[in-house]
PyMOL CGO cylinders between C-alpha atoms (Angstrom):
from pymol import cmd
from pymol.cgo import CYLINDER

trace = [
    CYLINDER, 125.71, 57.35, 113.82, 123.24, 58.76, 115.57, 0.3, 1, 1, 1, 1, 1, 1,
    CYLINDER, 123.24, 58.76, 115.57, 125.41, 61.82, 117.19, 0.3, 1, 1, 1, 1, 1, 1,
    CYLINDER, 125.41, 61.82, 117.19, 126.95, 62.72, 114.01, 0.3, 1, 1, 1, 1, 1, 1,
    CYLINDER, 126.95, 62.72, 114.01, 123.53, 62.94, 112.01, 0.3, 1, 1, 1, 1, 1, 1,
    CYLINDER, 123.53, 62.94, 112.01, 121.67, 64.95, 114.56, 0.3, 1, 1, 1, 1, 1, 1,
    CYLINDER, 121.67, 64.95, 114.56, 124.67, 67.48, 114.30, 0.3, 1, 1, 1, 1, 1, 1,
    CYLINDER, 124.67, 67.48, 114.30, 123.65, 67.27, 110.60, 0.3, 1, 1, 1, 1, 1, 1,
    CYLINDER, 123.65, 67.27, 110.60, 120.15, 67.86, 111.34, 0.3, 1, 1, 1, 1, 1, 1,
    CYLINDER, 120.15, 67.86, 111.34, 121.13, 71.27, 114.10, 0.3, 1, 1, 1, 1, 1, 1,
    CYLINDER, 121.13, 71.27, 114.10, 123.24, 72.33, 111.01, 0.3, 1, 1, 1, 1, 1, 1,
    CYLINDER, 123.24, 72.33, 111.01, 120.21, 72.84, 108.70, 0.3, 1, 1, 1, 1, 1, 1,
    CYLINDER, 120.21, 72.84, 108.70, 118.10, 73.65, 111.21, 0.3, 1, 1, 1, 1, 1, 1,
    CYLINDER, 118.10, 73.65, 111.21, 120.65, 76.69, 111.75, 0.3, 1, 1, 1, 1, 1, 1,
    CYLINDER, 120.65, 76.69, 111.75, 121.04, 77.40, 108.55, 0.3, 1, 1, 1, 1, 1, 1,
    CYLINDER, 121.04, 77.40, 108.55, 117.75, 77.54, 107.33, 0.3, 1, 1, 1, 1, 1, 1,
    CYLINDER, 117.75, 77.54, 107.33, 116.62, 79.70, 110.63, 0.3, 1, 1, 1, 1, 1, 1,
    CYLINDER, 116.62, 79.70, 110.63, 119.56, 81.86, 109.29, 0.3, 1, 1, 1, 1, 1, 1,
    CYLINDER, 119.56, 81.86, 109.29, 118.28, 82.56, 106.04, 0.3, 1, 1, 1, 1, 1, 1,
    CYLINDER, 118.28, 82.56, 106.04, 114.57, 83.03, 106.93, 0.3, 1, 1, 1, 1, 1, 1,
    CYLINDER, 114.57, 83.03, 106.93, 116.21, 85.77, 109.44, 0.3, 1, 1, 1, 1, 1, 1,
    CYLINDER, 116.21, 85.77, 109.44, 117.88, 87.75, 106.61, 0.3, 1, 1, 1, 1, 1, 1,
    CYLINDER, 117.88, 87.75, 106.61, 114.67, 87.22, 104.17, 0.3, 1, 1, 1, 1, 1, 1,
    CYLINDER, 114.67, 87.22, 104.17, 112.87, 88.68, 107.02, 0.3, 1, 1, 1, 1, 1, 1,
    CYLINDER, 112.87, 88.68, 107.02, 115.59, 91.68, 107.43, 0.3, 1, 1, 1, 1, 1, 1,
    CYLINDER, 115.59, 91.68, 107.43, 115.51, 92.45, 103.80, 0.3, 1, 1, 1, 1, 1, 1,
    CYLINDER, 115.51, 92.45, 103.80, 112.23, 92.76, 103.57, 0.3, 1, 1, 1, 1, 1, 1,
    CYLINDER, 112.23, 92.76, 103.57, 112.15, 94.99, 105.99, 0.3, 1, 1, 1, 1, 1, 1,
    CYLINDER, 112.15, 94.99, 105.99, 114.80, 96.95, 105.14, 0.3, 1, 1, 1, 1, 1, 1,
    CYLINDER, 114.80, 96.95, 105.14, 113.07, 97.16, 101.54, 0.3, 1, 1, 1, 1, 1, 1,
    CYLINDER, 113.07, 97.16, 101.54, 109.62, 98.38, 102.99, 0.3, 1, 1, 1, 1, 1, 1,
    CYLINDER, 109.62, 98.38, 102.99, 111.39, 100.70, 104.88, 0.3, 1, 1, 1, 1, 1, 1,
    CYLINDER, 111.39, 100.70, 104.88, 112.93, 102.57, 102.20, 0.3, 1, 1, 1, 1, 1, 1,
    CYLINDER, 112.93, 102.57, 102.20, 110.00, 102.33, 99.90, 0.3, 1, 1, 1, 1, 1, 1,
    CYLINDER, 110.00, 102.33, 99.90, 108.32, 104.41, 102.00, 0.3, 1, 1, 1, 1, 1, 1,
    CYLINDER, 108.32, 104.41, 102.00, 110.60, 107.53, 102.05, 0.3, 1, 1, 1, 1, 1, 1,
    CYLINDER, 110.60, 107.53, 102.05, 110.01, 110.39, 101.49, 0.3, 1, 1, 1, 1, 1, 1,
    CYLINDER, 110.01, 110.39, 101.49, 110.07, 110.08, 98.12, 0.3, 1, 1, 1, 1, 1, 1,
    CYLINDER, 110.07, 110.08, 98.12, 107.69, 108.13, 97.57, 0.3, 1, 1, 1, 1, 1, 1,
    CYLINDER, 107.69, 108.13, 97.57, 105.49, 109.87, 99.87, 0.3, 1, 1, 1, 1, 1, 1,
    CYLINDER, 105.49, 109.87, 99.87, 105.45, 112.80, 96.89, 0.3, 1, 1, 1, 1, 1, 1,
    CYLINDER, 105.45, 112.80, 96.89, 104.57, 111.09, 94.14, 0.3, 1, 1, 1, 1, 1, 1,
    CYLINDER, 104.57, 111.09, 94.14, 101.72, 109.71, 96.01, 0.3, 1, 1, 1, 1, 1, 1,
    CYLINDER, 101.72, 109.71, 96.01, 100.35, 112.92, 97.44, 0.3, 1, 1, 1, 1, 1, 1,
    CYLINDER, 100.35, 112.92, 97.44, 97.06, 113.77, 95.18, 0.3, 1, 1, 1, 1, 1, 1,
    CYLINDER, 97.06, 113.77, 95.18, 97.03, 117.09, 93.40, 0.3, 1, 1, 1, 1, 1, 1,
    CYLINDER, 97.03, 117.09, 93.40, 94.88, 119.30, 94.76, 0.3, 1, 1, 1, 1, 1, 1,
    CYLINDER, 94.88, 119.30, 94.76, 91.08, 119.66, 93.21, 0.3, 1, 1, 1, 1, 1, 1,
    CYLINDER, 91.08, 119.66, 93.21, 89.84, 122.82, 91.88, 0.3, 1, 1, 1, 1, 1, 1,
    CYLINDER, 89.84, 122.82, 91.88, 87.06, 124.07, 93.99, 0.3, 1, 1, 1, 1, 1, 1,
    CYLINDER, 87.06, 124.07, 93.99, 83.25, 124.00, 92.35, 0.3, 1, 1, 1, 1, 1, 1,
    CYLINDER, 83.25, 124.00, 92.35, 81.04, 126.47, 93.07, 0.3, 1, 1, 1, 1, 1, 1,
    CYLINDER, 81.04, 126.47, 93.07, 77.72, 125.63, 92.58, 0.3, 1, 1, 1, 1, 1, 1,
    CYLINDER, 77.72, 125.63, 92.58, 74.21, 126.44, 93.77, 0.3, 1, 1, 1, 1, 1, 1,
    CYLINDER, 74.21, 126.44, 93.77, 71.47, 123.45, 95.18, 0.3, 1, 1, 1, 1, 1, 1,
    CYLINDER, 71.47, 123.45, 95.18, 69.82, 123.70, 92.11, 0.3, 1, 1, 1, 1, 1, 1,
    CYLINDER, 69.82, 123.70, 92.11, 72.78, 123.83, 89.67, 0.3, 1, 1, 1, 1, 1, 1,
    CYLINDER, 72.78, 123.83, 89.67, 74.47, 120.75, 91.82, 0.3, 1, 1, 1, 1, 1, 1,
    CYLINDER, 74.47, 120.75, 91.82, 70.88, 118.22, 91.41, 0.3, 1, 1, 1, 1, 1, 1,
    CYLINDER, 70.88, 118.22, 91.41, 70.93, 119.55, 87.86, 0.3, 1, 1, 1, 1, 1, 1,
    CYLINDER, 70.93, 119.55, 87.86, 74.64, 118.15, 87.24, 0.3, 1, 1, 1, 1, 1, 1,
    CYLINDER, 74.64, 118.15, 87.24, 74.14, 115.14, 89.12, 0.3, 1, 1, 1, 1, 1, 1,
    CYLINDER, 74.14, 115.14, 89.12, 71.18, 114.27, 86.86, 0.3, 1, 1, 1, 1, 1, 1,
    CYLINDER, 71.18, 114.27, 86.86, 72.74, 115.12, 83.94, 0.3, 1, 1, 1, 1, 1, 1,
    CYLINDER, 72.74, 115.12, 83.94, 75.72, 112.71, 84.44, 0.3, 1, 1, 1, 1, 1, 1,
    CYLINDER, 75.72, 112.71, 84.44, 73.85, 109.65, 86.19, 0.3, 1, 1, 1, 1, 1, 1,
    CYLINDER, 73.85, 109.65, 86.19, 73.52, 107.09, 83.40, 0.3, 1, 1, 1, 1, 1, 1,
    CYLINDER, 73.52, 107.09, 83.40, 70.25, 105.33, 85.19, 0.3, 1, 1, 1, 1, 1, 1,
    CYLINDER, 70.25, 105.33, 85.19, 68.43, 108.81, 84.28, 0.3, 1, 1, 1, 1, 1, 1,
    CYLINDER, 68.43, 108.81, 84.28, 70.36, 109.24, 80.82, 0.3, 1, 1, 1, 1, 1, 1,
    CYLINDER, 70.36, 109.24, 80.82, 68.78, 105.71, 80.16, 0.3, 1, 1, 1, 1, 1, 1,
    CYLINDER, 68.78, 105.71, 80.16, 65.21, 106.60, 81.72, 0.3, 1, 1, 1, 1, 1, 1,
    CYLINDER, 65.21, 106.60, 81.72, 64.82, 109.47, 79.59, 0.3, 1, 1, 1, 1, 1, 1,
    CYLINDER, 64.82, 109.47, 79.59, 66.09, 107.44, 76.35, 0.3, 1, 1, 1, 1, 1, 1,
    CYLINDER, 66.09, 107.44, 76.35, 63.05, 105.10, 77.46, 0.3, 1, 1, 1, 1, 1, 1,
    CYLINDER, 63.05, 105.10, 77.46, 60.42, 108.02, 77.96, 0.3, 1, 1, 1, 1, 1, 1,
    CYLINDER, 60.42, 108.02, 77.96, 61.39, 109.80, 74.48, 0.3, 1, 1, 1, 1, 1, 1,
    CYLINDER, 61.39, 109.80, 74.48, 61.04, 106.33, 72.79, 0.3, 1, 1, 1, 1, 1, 1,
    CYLINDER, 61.04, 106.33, 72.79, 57.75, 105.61, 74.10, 0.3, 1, 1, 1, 1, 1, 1,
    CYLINDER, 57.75, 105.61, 74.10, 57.25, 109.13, 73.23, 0.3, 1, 1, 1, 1, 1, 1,
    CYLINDER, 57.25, 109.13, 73.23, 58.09, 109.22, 69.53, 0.3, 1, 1, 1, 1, 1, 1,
    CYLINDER, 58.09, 109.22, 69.53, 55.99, 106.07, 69.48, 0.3, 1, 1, 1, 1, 1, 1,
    CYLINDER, 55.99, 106.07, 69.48, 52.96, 107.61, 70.95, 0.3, 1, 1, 1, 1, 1, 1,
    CYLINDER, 52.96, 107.61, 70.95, 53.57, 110.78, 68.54, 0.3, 1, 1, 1, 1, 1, 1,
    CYLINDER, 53.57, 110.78, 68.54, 54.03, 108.53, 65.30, 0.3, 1, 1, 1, 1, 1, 1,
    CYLINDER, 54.03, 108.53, 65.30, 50.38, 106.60, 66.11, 0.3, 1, 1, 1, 1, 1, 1,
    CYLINDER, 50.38, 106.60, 66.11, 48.17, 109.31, 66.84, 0.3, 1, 1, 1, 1, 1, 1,
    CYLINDER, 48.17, 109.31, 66.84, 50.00, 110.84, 63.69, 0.3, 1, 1, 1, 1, 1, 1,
    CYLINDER, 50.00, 110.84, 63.69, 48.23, 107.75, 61.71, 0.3, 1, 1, 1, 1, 1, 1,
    CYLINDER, 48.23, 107.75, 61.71, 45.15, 107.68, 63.25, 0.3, 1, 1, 1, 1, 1, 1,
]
cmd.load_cgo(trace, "trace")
């Protein structure tokens, strides 16, 4: 018995070598063609319009959009409509 199931077993082995071989092909065959040409244009980034912009114009814009210093100057006019409002009572 022993012949006959370790032809069994080289069987299987073989088979499942076989398989894992064309899993391995088809991926690679599928990478291969997913990155065509084709794909390679609808990946390529469209192009940015240039910004001209002096020093001063450029720190001005970054301040502007930077939400720590949107939030800072929520904080300063807060404490300053506070201060306003008690020396308005006083």
């Amino acid at each position: 018995m022993a012949p006959n199931g370790s032809c069994l077993w080289q069987e299987i082995r073989e088979a499942i070598i076989s398989m894992v071989v064309r899993a391995y092909l088809l991926a690679l065959a599928l990478s291969i063609l997913g990155s065509g040409p084709a794909s390679a244009a609808v990946s390529k980034p469209a192009p940015q319009p240039e910004l001209r912009l002096n020093l001063h114009d450029a720190i001005e814009a970054a301040l502007d959009n930077n939400t720590n210093v949107r939030l800072l100057e929520e904080q300063i006019q807060r404490a300053q409509d506070i201060a306003d409002a008690r020396r308005g009572h006083e």
